[in-house]
C-alpha positions as CSV (number, residue, x, y, z in Angstrom):
1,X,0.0,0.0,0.0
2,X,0.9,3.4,-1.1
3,X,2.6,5.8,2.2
4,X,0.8,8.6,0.4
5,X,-2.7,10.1,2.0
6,X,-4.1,12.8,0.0
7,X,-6.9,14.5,2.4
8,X,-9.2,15.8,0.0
9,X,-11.3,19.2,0.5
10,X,-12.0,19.2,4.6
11,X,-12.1,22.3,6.4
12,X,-8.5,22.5,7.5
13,X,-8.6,24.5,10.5
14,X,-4.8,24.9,12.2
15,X,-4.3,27.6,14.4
16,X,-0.5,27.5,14.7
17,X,-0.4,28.5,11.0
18,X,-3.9,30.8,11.4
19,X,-5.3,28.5,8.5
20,X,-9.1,28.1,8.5
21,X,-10.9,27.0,5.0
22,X,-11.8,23.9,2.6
23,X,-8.0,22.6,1.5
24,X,-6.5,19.8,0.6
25,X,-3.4,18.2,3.3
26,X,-0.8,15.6,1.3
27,X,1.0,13.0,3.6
28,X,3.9,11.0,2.8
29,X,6.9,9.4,4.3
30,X,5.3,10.4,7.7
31,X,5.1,14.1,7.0
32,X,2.7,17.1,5.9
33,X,3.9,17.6,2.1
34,X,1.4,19.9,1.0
35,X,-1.9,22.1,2.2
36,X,-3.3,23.6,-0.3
37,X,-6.2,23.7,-2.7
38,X,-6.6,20.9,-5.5
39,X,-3.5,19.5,-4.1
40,X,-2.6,16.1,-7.2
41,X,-1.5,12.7,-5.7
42,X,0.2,10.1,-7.2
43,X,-1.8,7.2,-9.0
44,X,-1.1,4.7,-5.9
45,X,-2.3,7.1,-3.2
46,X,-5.1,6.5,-0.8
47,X,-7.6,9.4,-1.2
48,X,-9.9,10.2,1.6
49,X,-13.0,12.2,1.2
50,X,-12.8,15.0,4.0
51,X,-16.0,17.1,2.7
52,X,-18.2,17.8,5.4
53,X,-15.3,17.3,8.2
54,X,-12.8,19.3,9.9
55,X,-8.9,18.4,9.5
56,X,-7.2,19.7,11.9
57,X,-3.6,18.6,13.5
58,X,-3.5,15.7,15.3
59,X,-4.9,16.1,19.2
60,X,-2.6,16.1,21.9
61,X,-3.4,14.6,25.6
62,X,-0.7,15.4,28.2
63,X,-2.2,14.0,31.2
64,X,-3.4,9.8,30.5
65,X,-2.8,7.1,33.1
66,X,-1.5,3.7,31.3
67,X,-1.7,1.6,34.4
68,X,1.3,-0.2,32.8
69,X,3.5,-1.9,34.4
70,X,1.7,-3.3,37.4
71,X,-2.3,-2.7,37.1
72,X,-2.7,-4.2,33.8
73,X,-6.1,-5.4,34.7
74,X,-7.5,-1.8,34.4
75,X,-5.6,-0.7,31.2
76,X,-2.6,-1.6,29.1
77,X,0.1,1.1,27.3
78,X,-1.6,-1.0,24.0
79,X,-5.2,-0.6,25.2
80,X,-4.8,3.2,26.3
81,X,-2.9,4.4,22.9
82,X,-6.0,2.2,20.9
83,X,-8.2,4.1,23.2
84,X,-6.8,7.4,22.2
85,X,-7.0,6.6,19.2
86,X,-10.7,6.3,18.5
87,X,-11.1,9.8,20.9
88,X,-9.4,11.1,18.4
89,X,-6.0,11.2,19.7
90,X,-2.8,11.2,17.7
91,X,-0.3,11.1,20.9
92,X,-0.6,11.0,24.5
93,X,2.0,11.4,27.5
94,X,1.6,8.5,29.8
95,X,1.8,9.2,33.7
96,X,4.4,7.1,35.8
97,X,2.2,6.5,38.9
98,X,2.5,2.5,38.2
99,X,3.8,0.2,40.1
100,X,6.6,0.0,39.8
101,X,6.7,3.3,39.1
102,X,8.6,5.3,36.0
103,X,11.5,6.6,38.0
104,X,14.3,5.4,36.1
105,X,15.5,5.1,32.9
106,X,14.6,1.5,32.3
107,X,11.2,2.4,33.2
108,X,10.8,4.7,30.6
109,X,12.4,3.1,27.7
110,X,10.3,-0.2,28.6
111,X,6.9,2.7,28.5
112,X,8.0,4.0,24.8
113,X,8.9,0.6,23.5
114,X,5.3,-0.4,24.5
115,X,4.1,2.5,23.0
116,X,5.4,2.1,20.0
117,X,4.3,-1.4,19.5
118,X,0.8,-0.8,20.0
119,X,0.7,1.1,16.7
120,X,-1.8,3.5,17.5
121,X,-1.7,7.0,19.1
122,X,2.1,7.8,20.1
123,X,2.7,7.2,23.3
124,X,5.3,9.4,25.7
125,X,6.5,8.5,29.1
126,X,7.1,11.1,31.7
127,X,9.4,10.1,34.6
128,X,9.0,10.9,38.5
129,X,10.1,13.9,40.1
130,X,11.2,11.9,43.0
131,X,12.5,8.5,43.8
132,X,9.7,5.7,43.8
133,X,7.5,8.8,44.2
134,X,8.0,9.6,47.7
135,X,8.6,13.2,47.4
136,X,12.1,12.5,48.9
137,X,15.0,12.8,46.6
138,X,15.4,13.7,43.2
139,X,14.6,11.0,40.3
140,X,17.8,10.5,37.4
141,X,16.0,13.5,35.2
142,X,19.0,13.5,33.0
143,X,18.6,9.8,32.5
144,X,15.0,9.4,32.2
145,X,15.4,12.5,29.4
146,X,18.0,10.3,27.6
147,X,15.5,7.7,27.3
148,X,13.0,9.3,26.4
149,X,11.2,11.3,29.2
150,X,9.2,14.4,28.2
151,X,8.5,16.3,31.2
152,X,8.5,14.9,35.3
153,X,5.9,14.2,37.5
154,X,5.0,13.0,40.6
155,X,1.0,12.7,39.1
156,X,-1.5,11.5,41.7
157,X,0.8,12.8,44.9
158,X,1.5,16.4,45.1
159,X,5.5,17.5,45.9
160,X,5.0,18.4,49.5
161,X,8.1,19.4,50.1
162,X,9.1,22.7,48.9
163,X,12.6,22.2,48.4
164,X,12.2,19.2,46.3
165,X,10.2,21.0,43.9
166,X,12.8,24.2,43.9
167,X,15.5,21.7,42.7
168,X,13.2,20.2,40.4
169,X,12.1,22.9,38.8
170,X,16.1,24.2,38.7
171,X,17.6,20.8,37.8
172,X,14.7,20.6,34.6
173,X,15.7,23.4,32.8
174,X,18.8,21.8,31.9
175,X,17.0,19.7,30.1
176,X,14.5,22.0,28.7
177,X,11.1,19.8,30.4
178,X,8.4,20.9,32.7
179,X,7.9,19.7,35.8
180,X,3.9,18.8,35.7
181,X,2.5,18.6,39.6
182,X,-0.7,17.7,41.0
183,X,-1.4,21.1,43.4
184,X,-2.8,19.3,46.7
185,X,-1.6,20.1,49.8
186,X,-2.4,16.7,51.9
187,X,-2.4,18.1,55.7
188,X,-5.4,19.9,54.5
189,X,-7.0,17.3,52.6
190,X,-6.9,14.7,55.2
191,X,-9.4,12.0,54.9
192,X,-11.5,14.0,52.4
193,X,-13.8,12.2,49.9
194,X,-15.4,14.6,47.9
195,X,-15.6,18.4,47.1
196,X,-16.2,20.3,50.6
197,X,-19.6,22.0,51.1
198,X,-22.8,21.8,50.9
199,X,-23.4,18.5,48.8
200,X,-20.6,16.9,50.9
201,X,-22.8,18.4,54.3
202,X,-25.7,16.8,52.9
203,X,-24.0,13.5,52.5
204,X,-22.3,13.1,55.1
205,X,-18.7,12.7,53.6
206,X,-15.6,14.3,54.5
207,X,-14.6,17.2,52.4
208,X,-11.9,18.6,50.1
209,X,-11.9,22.0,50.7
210,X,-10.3,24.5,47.2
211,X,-8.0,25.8,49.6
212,X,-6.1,22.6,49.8
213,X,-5.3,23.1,45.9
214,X,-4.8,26.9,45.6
215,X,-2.4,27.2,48.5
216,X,-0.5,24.2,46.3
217,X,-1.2,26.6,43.2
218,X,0.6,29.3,44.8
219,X,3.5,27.6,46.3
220,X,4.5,26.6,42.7
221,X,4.0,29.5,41.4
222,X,6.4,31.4,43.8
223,X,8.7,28.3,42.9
224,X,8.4,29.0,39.1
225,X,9.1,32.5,39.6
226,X,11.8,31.6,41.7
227,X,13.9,29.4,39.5
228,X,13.0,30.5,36.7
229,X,11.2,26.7,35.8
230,X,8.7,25.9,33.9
231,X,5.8,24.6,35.9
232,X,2.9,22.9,34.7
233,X,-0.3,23.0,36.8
234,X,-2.2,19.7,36.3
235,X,-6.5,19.4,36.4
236,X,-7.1,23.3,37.5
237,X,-10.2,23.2,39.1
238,X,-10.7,25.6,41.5
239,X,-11.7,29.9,41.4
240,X,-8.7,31.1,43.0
241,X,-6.8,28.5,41.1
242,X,-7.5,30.0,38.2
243,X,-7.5,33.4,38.8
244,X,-3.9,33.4,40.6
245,X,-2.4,31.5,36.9
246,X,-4.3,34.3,35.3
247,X,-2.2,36.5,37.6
248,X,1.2,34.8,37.4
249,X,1.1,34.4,33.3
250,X,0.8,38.6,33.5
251,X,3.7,38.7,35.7
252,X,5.8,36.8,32.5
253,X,5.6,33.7,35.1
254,X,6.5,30.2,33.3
255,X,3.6,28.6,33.9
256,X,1.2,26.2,31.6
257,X,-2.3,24.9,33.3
258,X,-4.7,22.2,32.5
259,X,-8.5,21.9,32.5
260,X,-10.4,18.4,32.2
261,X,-13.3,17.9,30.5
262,X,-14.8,16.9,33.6
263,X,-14.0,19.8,35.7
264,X,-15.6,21.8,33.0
265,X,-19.2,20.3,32.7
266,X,-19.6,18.7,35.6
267,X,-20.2,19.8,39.5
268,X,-20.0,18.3,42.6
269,X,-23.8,17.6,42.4
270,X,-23.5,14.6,40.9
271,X,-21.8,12.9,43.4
272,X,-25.5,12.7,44.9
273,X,-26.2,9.1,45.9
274,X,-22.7,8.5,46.5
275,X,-22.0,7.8,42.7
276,X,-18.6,6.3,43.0
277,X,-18.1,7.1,38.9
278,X,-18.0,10.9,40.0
279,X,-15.5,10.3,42.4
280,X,-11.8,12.2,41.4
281,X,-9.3,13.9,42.8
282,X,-9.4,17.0,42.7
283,X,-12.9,16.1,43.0
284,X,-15.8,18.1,41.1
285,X,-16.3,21.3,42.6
286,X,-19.2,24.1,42.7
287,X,-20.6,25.7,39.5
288,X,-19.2,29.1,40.7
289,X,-15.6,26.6,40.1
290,X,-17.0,25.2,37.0
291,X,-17.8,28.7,35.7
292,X,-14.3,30.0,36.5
293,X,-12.3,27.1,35.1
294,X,-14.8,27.9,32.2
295,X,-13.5,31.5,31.7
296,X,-9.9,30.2,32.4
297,X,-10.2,27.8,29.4
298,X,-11.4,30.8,27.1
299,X,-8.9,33.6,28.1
300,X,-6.2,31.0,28.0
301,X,-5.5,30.9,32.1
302,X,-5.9,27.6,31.1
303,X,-3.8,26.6,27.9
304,X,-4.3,22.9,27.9
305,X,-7.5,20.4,27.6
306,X,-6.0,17.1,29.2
307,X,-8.5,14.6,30.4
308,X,-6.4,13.0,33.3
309,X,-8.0,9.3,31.9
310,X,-7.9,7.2,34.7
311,X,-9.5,4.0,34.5
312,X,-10.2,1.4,37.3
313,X,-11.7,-2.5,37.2
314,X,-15.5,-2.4,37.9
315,X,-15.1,-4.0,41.4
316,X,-13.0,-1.4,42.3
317,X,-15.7,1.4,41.9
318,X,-18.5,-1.0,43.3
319,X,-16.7,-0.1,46.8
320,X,-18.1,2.0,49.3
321,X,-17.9,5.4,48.0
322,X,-15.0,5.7,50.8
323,X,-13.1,2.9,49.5
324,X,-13.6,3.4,45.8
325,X,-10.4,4.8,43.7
326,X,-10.6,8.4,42.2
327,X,-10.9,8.8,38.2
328,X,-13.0,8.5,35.4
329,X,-11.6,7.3,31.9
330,X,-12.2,9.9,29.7
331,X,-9.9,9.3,26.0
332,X,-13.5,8.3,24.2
333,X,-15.5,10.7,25.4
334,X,-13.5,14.3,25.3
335,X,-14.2,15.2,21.9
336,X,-17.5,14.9,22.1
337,X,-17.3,16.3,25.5
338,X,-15.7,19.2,24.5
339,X,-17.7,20.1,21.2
340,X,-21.4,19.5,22.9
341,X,-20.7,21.6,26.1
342,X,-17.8,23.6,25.7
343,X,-18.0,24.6,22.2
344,X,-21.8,24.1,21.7
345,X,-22.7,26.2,24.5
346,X,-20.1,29.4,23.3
347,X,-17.4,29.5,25.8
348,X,-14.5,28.6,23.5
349,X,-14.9,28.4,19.4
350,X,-13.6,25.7,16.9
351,X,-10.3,27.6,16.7
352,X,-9.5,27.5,20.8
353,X,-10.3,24.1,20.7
354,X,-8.0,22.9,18.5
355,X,-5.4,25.4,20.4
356,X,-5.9,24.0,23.7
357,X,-6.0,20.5,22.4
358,X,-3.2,20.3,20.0
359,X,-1.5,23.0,18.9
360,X,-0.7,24.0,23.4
361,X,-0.4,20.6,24.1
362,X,2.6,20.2,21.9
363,X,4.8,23.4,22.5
364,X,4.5,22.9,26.8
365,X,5.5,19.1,26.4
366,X,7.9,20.3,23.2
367,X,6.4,17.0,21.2
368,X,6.2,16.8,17.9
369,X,3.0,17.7,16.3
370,X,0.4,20.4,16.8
371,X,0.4,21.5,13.7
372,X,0.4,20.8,10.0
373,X,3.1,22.9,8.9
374,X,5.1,21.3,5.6
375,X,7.7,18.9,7.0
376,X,5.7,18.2,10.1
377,X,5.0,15.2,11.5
378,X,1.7,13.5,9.4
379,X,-0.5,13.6,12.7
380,X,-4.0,14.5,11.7
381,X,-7.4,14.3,13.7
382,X,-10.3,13.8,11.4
383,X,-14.0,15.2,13.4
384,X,-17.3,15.0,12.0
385,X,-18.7,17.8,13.6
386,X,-22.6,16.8,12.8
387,X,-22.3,13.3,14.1
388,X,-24.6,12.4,17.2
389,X,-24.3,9.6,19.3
390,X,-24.6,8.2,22.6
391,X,-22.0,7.6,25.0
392,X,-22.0,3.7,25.2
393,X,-19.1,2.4,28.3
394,X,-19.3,-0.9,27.3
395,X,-18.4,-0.3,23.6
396,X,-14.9,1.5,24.8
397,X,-11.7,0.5,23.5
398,X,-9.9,1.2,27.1
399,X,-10.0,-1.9,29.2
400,X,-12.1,0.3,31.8
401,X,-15.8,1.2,32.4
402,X,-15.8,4.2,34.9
403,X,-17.3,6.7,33.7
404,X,-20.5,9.3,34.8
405,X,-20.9,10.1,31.0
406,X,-22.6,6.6,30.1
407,X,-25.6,7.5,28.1
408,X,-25.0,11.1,27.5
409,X,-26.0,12.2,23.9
410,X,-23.1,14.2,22.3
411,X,-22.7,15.7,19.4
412,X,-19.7,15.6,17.1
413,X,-16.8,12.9,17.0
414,X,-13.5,11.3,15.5
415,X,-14.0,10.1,12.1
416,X,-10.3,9.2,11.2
417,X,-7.4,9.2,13.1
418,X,-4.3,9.8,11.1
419,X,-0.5,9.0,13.3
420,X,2.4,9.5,11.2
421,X,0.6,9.4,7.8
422,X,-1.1,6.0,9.0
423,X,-4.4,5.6,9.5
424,X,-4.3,3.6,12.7
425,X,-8.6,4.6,13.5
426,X,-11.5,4.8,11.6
427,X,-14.5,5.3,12.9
C-alpha cells in the first residue's frame, strides 16, 4: 500500500499557522507535504474524502494514566494508545504513577517501547520527580530524558516538600522539560472524599476544601518565579486557582495549566447518591468553580484540555464510596465532550479548541506535532462535527468502564485518526 494520504477538500482548520478554509493536506513518508487547494496525488495514493469534516492537526493529551506496568487489569500502554485513538487522539503522555513506578531510565524506555508497539496513538513516558514517588530525593531527570522522558511528575501525589520542587524545577531546565505537579496540599486534605460544602454536608462525607489546591497553586507558582522553571499546573479546578495563573502568566511567570473535560461540565452535584463514577481527585467542585475554570479555558489561564484518563476494574468502583479509587476514563469521550458543552454552549470556538487540544499541548511538552506545517509530523485528527451519538461504556476500547458520561448524547466525533501518515482509526 501506497505511504501517500491525500486528504481531500475538509475544512483545515490549524491555528498555529492561522489557517481556516476547505483545503486539501498531502501526507507522505510520515510528514505534511502539501496544504493547499486541488492538491494532485500520485496514481497509488489513498484518497480520503474530507467534505463535510474538519482536519485539523493531530490532538494532543498530556495527562493519561497507562496503568502499565503493574495494574494491567484496568488498562494496558496497548489498550490506552488504541483508546486514544478512537477519541481522536494522535499522541498522549503517559503518567508514571504504576507500580513500579517510572522513576528510572529503564522504566521509561520499557513505556515507549510499549508504546510504540501498540501502533496506535504515540505514546510518551514522563518520569517521577522523585524516587519511587516519595517526594524524597530527586529521580535520574537526566537519565529518564535520555531515554525518552518528556516532562516529570510525581502525578496523583502532590510534591509536599518545597525544596524538592525548587530543585526540580532548577535541575529541569537543563533539560528544557516541565515539571507537571498535582497542586494538593495533603495536611489539608486529610481524609477528604469529595468536594467540601454543601453536597458533601448533605451526604455526610468528609470534604476537600479549594484551599487545599490553591495554597499548592501558589507555592508553585512562587517556585516558578523563583527558579526561573517551567511549571505545569495539572486538572485546575478551583476559582482562585485559576484566577492566581491568570495573575502569574501577567507577571511573565512560566507557567502552563490544564483543564479536564470533567471539571468543565460537571459539578460536585453529581456525586448525589454517593456515585462512586463521579469520584476524582481534585474532585468536582461548585458551578461558581466550574464557571471559573470555564472562563480560564477561554482567556487562555488555562492553555491545555487534558482529560487526566484514569480508569479502574468495575469492582473497584463498586466499593463504598470511601473505598472506591478516584478517576473517570475519559480518551472516548473528550471530543464529544468538549464540542457539545464547551464549544456548543459558546465558551470557546472551533479555533480554541484545537489550540488547547493540539496546537498548546505540543509546544509545553515540546512534542512533535500540533500543527500541520510542511515537513511536520503527518498527525491528523479527522472530526465529523454533525455526528450524534450516545456515550456507550461498554463499547470503549480502554480496558475500563468508569465513567459518569454513560448514556449522554453528544454531538460531534472522531472520524479518522491519522499517526504518522497512517491511518491507525477509523470510525
Amino acid at each position: 500500500m501506497s505511504d501517500k494520504t491525500l486528504l481531500k477538500g475538509g475544512r483545515v482548520l490549524d491555528p498555529s499557522q492561522k489557517l481556516d478554509g476547505t483545503l486539501d493536506v498531502l501526507l507522505a513518508d510520515g510528514l505534511v507535504v502539501g496544504v493547499g487547494k486541488d492538491l494532485g496525488a500520485a496514481e497509488d495514493a489513498r484518497v480520503i474524502d474530507c467534505s463535510g469534516l474538519l482536519v485539523t492537526p493531530g490532538l494532543i493529551d498530556v495527562h493519561v494514566h497507562l496503568r502499565e506496568p503493574g495494574q494491567e487489569h484496568k488498562e494496558t500502554i496497548a489498550s490506552g494508545a488504541r483508546s486514544a485513538a478512537a477519541g481522536g487522539f494522535t499522541a498522549i503522555c503517559a503518567m508514571p504513577n504504576t507500580d513500579p513506578a517510572i522513576d528510572d531510565p529503564a522504566a521509561v524506555a520499557f513505556v515507549a517501547a510499549q508504546g510504540r508497539r501498540a501502533g496506535a496513538a504515540r505514546v510518551y513516558p514522563l518520569g517521577c520527580i522523585s524516587v519511587g514517588r516519595l517526594g524524597e530525593r530527586l529521580a535520574p531527570v537526566g537519565e529518564m530524558v535520555d531515554a525518552g522522558a518528556v516532562a516529570i511528575t510525581d502525578d496523583g501525589s502532590p510534591i509536599m516538600n518545597s525544596g524538592l520542587m525548587r530543585l526540580a524545577l532548577e535541575y529541569a531546565q537543563t533539560f528544557g522539560i516541565p515539571v507537571a505537579d498535582h497542586p494538593e496540599d495533603l495536611s489539608l486534605v486529610m481524609e477528604g472524599q469529595m468536594n467540601e460544602g454543601l453536597v458533601s454536608t448533605r451526604l455526610g462525607l468528609r470534604g476537600k476544601p479549594n484551599a487545599a489546591e490553591d495554597i499548592h497553586i501558589i507555592r508553585d507558582i512562587l517556585l516558578a518565579e523563583l527558579t526561573g522553571g517551567h511549571i505545569h499546573l495539572q486538572h485546575v479546578s478551583t476559582r482562585f486557582g485559576v484566577d492566581a495563573i491568570r495573575q502569574a502568566k501577567a507577571r511573565g511567570v512560566h507557567v502552563t495549566a490544564e483543564a479536564s473535560p470533567h471539571h468543565l461540565v460537571l459539578t460536585d452535584e453529581v456525586v448525589d447518591g454517593y456515585r462512586t463514577e463521579a469520584k476524582m481527585n481534585p474532585p468536582l467542585r461548585s458551578a461558581a468553580d466550574v464557571a471559573a475554570v470555564r472562563a480560564g479555558l477561554a482567556d487562555g489561564s488555562l492553555d491545555t484540555i487534558a482529560t487526566d484518563h484514569a480508569p479502574h476494574h468495575y469492582d473497584e468502583k463498586e466499593a463504598a464510596f470511601a473505598d472506591a479509587p478516584n478517576g473517570i476514563v475519559g480518551l472516548e469521550t473528550a471530543v464529544g465532550l468538549i464540542l457539545t458543552r464547551v464549544v456548543g454552549e459558546g465558551v470557546i470556538d472551533l479555533a480554541t479548541m484545537v489550540e488547547r487540544m493540539s496546537c498548546q499541548p505540543a509546544r509545553a511538552f515540546r512534542l512533535p506535532g500540533g500543527t500541520l506545517r510542511e515537513g511536520s509530523v503527518a498527525d491528523v485528527t479527522v472530526l465529523d462535527l454533525g455526528a450524534e451519538w450516545i456515550v456507550d461504556s461498554a463499547a470503549f476500547l480502554s480496558k475500563s468502564r468508569n465513567t459518569p458520561f454513560d448514556g449522554w448524547k453528544l454531538k460531534g466525533a472522531p472520524r479518522y485518526t491519522i499517526v504518522g501518515g497512517a491511518l491507525v482509526w477509523e470510525r
